[in-house]
C-alpha positions in Angstrom: 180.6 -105.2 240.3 177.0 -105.5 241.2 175.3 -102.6 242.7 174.1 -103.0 246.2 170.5 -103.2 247.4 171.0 -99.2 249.0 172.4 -98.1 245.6 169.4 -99.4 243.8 167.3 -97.9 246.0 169.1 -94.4 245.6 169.1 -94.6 242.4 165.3 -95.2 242.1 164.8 -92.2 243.9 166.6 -90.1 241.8 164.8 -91.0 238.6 161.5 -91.1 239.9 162.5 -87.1 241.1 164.1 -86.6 237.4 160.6 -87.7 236.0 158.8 -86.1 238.2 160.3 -82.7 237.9 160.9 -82.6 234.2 156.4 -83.8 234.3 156.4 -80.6 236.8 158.5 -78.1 234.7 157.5 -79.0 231.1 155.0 -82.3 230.4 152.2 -80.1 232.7 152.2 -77.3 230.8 152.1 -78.2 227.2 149.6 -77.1 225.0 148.2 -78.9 221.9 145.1 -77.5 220.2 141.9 -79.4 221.6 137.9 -79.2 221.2 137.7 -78.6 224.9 136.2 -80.1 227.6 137.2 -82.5 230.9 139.4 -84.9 231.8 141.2 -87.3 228.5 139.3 -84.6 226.6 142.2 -81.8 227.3 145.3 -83.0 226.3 147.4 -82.2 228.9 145.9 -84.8 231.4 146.3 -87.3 228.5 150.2 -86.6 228.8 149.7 -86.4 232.6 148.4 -89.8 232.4 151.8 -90.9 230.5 154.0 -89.7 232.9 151.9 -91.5 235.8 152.1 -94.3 233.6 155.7 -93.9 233.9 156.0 -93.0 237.2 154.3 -96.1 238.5 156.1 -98.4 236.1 159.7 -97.4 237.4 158.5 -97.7 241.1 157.0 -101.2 240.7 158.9 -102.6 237.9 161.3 -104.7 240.5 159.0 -104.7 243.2 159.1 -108.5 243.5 162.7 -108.4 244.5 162.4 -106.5 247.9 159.8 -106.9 250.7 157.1 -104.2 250.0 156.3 -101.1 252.1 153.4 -99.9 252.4 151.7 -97.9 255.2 148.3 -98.6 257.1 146.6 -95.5 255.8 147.2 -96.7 251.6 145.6 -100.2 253.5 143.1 -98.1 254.6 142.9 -96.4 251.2 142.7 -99.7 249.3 139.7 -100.6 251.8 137.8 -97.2 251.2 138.2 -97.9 247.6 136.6 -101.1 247.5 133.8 -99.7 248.7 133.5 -96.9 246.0 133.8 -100.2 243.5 131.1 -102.1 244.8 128.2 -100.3 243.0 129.9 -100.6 240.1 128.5 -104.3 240.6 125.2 -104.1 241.2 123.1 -105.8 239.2 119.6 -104.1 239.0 120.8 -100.3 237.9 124.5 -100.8 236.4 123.3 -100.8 232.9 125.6 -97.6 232.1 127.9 -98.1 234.7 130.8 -98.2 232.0 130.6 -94.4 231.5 132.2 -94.1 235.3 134.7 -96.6 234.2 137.4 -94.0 233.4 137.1 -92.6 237.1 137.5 -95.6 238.4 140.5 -96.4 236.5 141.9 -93.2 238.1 141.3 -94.4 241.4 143.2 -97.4 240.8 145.6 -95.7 238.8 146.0 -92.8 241.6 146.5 -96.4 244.3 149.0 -97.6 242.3 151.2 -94.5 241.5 151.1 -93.5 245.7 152.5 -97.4 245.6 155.1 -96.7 244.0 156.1 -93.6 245.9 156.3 -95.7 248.7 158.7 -98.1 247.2 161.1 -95.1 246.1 161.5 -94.9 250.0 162.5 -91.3 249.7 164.7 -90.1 253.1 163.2 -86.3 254.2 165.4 -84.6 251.5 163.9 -86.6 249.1 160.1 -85.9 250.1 161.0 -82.2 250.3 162.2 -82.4 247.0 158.8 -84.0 246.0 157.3 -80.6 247.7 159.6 -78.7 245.3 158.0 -79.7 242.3 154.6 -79.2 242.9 155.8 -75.9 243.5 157.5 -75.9 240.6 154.5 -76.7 238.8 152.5 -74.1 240.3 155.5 -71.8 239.4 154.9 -72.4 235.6 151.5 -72.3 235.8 151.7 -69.0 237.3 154.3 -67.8 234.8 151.7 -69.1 232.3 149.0 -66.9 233.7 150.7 -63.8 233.8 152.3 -64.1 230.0 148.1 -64.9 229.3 147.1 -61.9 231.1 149.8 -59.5 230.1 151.6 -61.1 226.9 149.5 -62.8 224.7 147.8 -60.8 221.8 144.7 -61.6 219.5 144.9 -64.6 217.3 147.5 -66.5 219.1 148.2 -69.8 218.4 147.4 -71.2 222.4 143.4 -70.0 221.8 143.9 -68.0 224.7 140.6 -65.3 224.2 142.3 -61.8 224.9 139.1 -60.0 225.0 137.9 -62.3 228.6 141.5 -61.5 229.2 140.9 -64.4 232.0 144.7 -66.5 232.7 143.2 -70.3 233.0 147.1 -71.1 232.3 146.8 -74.7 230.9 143.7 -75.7 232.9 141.3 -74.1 230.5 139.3 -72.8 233.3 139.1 -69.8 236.0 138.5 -71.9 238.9 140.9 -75.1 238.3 143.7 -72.6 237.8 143.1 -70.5 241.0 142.4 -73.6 243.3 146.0 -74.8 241.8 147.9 -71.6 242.6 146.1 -71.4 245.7 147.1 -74.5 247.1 151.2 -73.7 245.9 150.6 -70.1 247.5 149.9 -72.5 251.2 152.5 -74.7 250.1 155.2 -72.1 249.7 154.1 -70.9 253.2 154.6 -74.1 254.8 157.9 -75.0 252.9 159.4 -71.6 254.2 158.2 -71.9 257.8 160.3 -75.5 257.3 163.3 -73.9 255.4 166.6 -74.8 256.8 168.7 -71.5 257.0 171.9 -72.9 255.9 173.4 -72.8 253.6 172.2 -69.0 253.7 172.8 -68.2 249.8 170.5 -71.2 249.0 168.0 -70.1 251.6 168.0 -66.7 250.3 167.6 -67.8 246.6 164.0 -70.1 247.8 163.0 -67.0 249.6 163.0 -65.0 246.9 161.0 -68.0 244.8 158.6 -68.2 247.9 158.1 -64.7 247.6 157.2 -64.6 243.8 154.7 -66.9 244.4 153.2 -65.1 246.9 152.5 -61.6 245.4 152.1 -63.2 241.8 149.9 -65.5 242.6 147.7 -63.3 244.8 147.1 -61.0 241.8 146.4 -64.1 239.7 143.8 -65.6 242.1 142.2 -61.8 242.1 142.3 -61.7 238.2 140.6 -65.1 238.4 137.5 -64.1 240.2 137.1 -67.5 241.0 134.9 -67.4 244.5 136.1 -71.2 245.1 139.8 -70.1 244.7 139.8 -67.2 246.8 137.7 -69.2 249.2 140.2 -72.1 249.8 143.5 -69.4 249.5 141.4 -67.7 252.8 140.7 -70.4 254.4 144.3 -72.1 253.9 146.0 -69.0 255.1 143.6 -69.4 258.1 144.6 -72.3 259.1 148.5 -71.6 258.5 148.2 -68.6 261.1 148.7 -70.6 264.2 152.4 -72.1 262.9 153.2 -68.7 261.4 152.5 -66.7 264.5 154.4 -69.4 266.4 157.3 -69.2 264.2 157.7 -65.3 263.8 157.4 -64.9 267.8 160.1 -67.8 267.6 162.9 -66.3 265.2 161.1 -62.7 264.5 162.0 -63.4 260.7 161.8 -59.8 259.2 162.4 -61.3 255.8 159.1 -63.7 256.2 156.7 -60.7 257.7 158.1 -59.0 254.3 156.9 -61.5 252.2 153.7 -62.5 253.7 153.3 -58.7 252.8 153.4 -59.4 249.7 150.1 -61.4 249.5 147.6 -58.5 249.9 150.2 -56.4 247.9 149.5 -58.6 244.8 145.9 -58.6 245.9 146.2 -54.7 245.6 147.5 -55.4 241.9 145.1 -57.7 241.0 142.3 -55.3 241.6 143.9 -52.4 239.4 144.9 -55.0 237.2 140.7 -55.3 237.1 140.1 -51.7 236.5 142.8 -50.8 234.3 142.9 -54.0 231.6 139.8 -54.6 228.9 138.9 -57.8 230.1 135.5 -59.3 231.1 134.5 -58.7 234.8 132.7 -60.5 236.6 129.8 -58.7 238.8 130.2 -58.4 242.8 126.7 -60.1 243.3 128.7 -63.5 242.4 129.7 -62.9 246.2 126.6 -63.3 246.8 124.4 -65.8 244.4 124.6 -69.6 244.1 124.9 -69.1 240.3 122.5 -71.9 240.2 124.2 -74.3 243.0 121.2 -74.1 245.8 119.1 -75.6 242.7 121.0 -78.1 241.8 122.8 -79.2 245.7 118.9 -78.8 246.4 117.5 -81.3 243.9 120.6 -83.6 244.1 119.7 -84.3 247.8 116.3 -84.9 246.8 118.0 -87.5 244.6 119.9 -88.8 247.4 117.2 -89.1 249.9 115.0 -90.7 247.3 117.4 -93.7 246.4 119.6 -93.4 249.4 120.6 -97.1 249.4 121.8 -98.2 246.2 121.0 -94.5 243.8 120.7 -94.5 240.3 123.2 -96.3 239.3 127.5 -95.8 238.2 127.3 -93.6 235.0 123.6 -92.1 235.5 124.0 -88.8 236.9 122.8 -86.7 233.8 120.0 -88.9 232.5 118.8 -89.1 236.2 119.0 -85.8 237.0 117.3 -84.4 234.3 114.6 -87.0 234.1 113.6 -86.7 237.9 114.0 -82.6 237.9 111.1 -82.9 235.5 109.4 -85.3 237.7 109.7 -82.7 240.5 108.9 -79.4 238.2 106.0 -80.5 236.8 105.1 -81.0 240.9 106.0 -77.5 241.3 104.3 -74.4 239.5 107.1 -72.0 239.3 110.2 -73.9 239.4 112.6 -73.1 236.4 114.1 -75.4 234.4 118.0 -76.0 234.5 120.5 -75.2 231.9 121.6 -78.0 229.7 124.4 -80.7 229.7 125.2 -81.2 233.2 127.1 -84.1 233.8 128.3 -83.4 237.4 126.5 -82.1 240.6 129.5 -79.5 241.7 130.1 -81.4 244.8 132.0 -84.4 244.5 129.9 -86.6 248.0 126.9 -85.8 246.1 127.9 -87.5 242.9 128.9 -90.3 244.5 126.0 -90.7 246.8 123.8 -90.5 243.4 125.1 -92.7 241.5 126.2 -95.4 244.0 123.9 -95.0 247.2 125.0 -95.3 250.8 128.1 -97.3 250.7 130.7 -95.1 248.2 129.7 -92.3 250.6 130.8 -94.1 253.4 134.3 -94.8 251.0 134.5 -91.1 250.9 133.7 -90.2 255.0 136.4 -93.0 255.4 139.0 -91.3 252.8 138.4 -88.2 255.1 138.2 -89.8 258.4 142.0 -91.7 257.2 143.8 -88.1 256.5 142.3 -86.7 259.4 143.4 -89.9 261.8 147.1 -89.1 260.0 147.3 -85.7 260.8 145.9 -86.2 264.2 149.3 -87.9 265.3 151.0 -84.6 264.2 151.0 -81.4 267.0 148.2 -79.5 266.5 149.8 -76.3 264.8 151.5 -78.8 262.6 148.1 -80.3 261.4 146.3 -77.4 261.3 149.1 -76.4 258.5 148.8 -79.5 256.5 145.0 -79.5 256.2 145.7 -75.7 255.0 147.5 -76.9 252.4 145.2 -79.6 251.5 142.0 -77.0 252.1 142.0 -75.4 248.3 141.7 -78.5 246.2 139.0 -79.9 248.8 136.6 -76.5 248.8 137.3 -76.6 245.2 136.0 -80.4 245.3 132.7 -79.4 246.9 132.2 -76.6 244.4 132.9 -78.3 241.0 134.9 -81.1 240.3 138.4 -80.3 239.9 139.8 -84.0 239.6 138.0 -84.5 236.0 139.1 -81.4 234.8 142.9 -81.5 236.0 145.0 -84.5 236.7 147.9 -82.3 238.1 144.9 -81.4 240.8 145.1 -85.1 241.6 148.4 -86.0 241.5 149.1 -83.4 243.7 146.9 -84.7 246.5 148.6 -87.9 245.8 151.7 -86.3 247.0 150.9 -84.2 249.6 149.1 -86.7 251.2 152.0 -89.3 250.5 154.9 -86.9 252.0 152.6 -87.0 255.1 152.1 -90.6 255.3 155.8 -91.0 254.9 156.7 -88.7 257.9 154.0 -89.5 260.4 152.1 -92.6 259.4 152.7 -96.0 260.5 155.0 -98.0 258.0 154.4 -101.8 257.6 156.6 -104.3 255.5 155.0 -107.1 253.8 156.8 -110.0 252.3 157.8 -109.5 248.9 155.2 -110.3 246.2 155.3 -113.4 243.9 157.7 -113.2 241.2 154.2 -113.9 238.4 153.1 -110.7 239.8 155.5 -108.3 238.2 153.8 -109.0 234.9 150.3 -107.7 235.6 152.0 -104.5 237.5 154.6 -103.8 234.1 151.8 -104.4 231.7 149.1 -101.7 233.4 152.2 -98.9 233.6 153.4 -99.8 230.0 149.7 -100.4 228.9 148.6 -96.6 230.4 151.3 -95.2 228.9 151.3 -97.2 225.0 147.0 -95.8 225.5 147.7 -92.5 226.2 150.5 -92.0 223.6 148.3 -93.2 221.2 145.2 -91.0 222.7 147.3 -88.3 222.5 147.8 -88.8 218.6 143.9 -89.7 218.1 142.7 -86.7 219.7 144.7 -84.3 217.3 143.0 -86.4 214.5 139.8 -85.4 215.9 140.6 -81.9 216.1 141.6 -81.9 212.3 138.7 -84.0 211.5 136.4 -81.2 213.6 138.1 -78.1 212.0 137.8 -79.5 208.4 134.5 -78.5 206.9 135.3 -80.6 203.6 135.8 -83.6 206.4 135.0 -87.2 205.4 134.2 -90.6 206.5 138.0 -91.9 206.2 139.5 -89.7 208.5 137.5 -90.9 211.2 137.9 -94.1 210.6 141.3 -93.6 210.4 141.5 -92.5 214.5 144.1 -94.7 216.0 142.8 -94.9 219.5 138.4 -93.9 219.3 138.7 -95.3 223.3 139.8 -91.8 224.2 136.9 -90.4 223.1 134.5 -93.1 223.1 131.3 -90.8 223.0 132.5 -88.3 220.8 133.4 -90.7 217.6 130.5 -92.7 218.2 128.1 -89.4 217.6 130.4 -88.5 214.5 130.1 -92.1 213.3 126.7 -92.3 213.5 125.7 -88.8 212.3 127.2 -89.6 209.0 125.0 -93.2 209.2 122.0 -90.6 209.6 123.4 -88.1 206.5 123.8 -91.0 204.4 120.0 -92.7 205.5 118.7 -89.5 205.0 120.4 -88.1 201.4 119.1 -92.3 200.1 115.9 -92.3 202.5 116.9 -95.6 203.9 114.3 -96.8 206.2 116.2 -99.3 207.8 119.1 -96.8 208.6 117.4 -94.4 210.2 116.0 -96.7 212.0 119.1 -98.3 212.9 120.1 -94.5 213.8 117.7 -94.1 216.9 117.7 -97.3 218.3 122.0 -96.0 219.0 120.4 -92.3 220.2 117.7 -94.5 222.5 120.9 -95.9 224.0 123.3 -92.9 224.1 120.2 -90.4 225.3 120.1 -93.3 228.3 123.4 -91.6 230.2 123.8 -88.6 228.1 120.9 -87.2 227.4 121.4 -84.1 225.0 119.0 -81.8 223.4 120.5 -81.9 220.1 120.6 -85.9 219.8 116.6 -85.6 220.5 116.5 -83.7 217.6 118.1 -85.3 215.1 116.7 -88.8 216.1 113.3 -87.1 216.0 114.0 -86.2 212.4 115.3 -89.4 211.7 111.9 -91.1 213.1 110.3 -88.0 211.0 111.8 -89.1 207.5 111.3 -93.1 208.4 107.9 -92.6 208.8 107.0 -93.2 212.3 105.4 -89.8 212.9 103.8 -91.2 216.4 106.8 -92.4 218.0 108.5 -88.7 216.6 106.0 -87.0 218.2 106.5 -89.2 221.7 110.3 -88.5 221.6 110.0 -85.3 220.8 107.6 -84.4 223.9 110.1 -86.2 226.4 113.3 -83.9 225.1 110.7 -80.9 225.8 110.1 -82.2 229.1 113.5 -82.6 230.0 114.6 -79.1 227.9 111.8 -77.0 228.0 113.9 -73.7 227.2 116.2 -75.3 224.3 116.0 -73.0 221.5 116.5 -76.0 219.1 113.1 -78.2 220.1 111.0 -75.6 219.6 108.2 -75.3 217.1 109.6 -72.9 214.9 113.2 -74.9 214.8 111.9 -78.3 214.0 109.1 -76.9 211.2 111.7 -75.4 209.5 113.7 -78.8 209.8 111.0 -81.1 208.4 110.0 -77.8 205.8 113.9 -78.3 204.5 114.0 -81.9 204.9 110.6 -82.7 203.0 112.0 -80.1 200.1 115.2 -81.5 199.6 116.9 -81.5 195.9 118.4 -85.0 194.9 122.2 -85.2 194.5 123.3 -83.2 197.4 126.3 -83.7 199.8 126.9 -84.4 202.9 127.8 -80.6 203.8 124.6 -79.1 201.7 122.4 -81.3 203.7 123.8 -80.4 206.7 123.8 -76.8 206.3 119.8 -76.8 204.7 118.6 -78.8 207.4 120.9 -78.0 209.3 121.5 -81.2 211.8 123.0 -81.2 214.9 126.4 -82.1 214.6 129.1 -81.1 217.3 128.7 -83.4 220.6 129.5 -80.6 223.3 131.3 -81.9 226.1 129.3 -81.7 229.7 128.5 -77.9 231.7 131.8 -77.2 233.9 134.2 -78.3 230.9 136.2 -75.6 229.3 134.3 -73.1 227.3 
């Protein structure tokens, strides 16, 4: 007997939940070992990515057979998109506009996946359920934290430093993991206040999981001493106190008094937990600094203002920013440089407004403007709630950037903003799509998910190939996916072209060596590329164009250790004197060369 079209529906549902919470309980949170960094870098967003992938696949994969539903705010998404695209196009600055490529594949892929949410048509059960596992996920996290904090001892096998003694769970970082327990400490707020009290044993067992997240969580986000955390958690608890005064005057809930209680009692603990643990602390004047912000909010408006129409062009930020901050220091007596490999402006409208001008900003402003339009329909207590909830991840957002360092910070926006959409937005059906159509939609889900399988694989190559010191040629040639990490096998592939030129003094090589480091030093302009291409220039010869490229790395890095006189003499002294016959190794520990392609400032250190 054939199924009907309501039992195929139902039974969508259900496995797009059953992937969903089995990415929420166990694909977040595992670890692999990694050589740090942001976004397909950690490998826990690379099996994020799968399970989106996934996700997306089993909510379009018979999407031609039934009229689609969609909503006018993911129409107005799609619109506010298209704008953020269009710079990608331009023609006069795009020349490294593949670098923001990856982003805006996760735009599109972030589109698609809130798609197929929408064709799961989940009933208020279902979307509740989607609630559930974010929570979930914030549950583990938080489990995570507190075995980091409390548990782990030195030398164990996550990497997890027990002398900072500071529980970044998976996220690597202090402030992606207290933004993310933030946001499920508002969430669990806002699901109780909505908890139906029957049947009452089920209630009672969610209360108590409410309530854990609560007081652990508030000790976590205190360990943390991330300002941008504990900013958002106030604010979000801010905005949740007109619905919570409403609903204790309402059904005087002794049980939900109790546990709010229990947010400045895990407070309390976090703060002993401070004084009483070994761990690093961080000073109360970070309360009070920018901890280099103003400088670089300050100079990135400068940026803005200077090319507000069409910036510097997708992919540019770092080479722009340091180029024109040396512009305007050499303008300035007194101003001091930067620290080094920055590849974000902490503040994600400024990156955008950069790189890509006027018209991505005015994507974002109408991203904003859409969620706000949505939660204007709802009563006012009611949207005051939601955009408590939303609040952590979008301080965090104008602080750092939290959606290249953590898809789960993404994904969870995705939802949110999708369970919102689904109760209050306005629904549209379209007719159902052309039957050709299916093909392009199966093969991006199976596609993402065959790329990050594979990237998965390539990047625990990489790690074996980094931790080897007797590490050869082969085994990076033998990486099964280098797309992953584009930039970082390129520098290992061409430092052992510049080895080799150098142990054979091959003109032509080293030559060949930096004209590649003229292109890569044109969107990622490190210190330590400078320095080996001037070396390579050095042994070809071409002592005027050394000289030249040397004096622009000083001007962009004037307080780099490694471009100082002392540091390169002793280079060229070791490099003039070197014995024939040696290795690859002995020539990189006499010279030595710089060899380990750090990822951008922000990533995880």
């Amino acid at each position: 007997m054939m199924s009907s079209p309501l039992q195929q529906q139902e039974r969508l549902a259900r496995t797009m939940l059953a992937s969903m919470a089995f990415y929420a309980l166990l694909g977040m949170h595992l670890y692999l070992p990694h050589l740090f960094g942001i976004g397909l870098q950690l490998p826990f967003n690379v099996i994020g990515w799968f399970f989106v992938g996934l996700m997306t696949t089993l909510g379009l994969w018979h999407w031609h057979r039934r009229r689609l539903l969609i909503s006018r705010f993911w129409l107005g998404l799609v619109a506010a998109s298209c704008l953020l695209w269009l710079p990608f196009f331009y023609v006069h600055n795009n020349s490294v506009a593949g670098h923001a490529l990856p982003r805006m594949l996760g735009l599109c892929g972030g589109l698609l996946f809130y798609l197929a949410l929408q064709q799961c048509r989940f009933n208020g059960r279902g979307r509740r359920y989607l609630l559930y596992c974010l929570l979930a996920a914030v549950s583990v996290e938080i489990l995570l934290g507190l075995a980091q904090f409390f548990v782990l001892e030195p030398g164990n096998r996550f990497g997890y430093n027990t002398e900072v003694r500071s529980p970044y769970g998976i996220f690597q970082h202090r402030n992606v993991m207290a933004s993310f327990v933030a946001t499920g400490m508002v969430l669990a707020i806002y699901l109780w206040l909505h908890e139906a009290k029957s049947p009452w044993r089920g209630f009672v067992l969610k209360s108590v999981w409410f309530s854990a997240v609560l007081g652990a969580g508030g000790m976590l986000v205190v360990l943390l001493q991330s300002r941008a955390g504990q900013l958002g958690l106030l604010l979000g608890l801010l905005l949740l106190q007109p619905l919570i005064w409403h609903t204790l005057i309402k059904t005087r809930s002794k049980r939900l008094l109790a546990s709010l209680l229990l947010i400045p009692l895990g407070i309390l603990l976090g703060v002993f937990g401070l004084e009483v643990f070994e761990m690093s602390k961080r000073s109360l004047s970070i309360y009070t600094q920018a901890d280099g912000r103003f400088d670089i909010y300050a100079h990135g408006l400068r940026m803005w203002l200077d090319q507000p129409w069409f910036g510097f062009g997708y992919g540019s930020f770092e080479s722009a920013f340091y180029r024109t901050y040396a512009d305007w220091r050499e303008l300035t007596p007194g101003a001091p440089p930067l620290f080094t490999e920055m590849g974000h402006p902490h503040n994600e409208f400024l990156l955008w407004a950069i790189e890509g001008g006027v018209v991505p900003l005015l994507g974002l402003v109408l991203m904003s403007g859409l969620v706000l339009q949505l939660l204007y329909r709802l009563p006012l207590v009611q949207s005051l709630a939601w955009v408590g909830v939303l609040t952590p991840i979008f301080i965090h957002s104008q602080t750092e950037f939290p959606f290249y360092h953590s898809l789960p910070h993404w994904l969870m926006v995705l939802v949110l903003i999708y369970v919102i959409d689904a109760e209050y937005g306005q629904r549209r059906l379209l007719a159902a799509p052309p039957h050709w159509s299916r093909w392009p939609v199966r093969a991006w889900g199976l596609g993402l998910m065959l790329f990050m399988a594979t990237g998965l694989y390539a990047g625990q190559q990489l790690v074996r190939y980094e931790q080897n010191e007797q590490r050869t040629e082969a085994e990076l040639r033998a990486v099964v996916n280098p797309l992953i990490w584009y930039d970082r096998v390129a520098f290992y592939r061409h430092h052992w072209q510049l080895t080799r030129a150098l142990l054979t003094a091959d003109r032509a090589q080293l030559l060949d060596y930096v004209s590649w480091a003229r292109r890569f030093l044109t969107h990622t302009p490190r210190a330590g590329v400078y320095y080996n291409a001037y070396l390579a220039l050095g042994a070809a010869g071409e002592e005027d164009d050394a000289q030249r490229l040397l004096g622009e790395a000083r001007r962009l890095y004037p307080n780099v250790q490694l471009l100082r006189s002392a540091s390169i003499r002793r280079a060229r002294d070791r490099l003039a004197s070197l014995a024939p016959g040696l290795s690859a190794a002995e020539l990189n520990k006499a010279i030595p060369l710089y060899d380990h392609l750090r990822p951008a400032i922000g990533g995880a250190y």
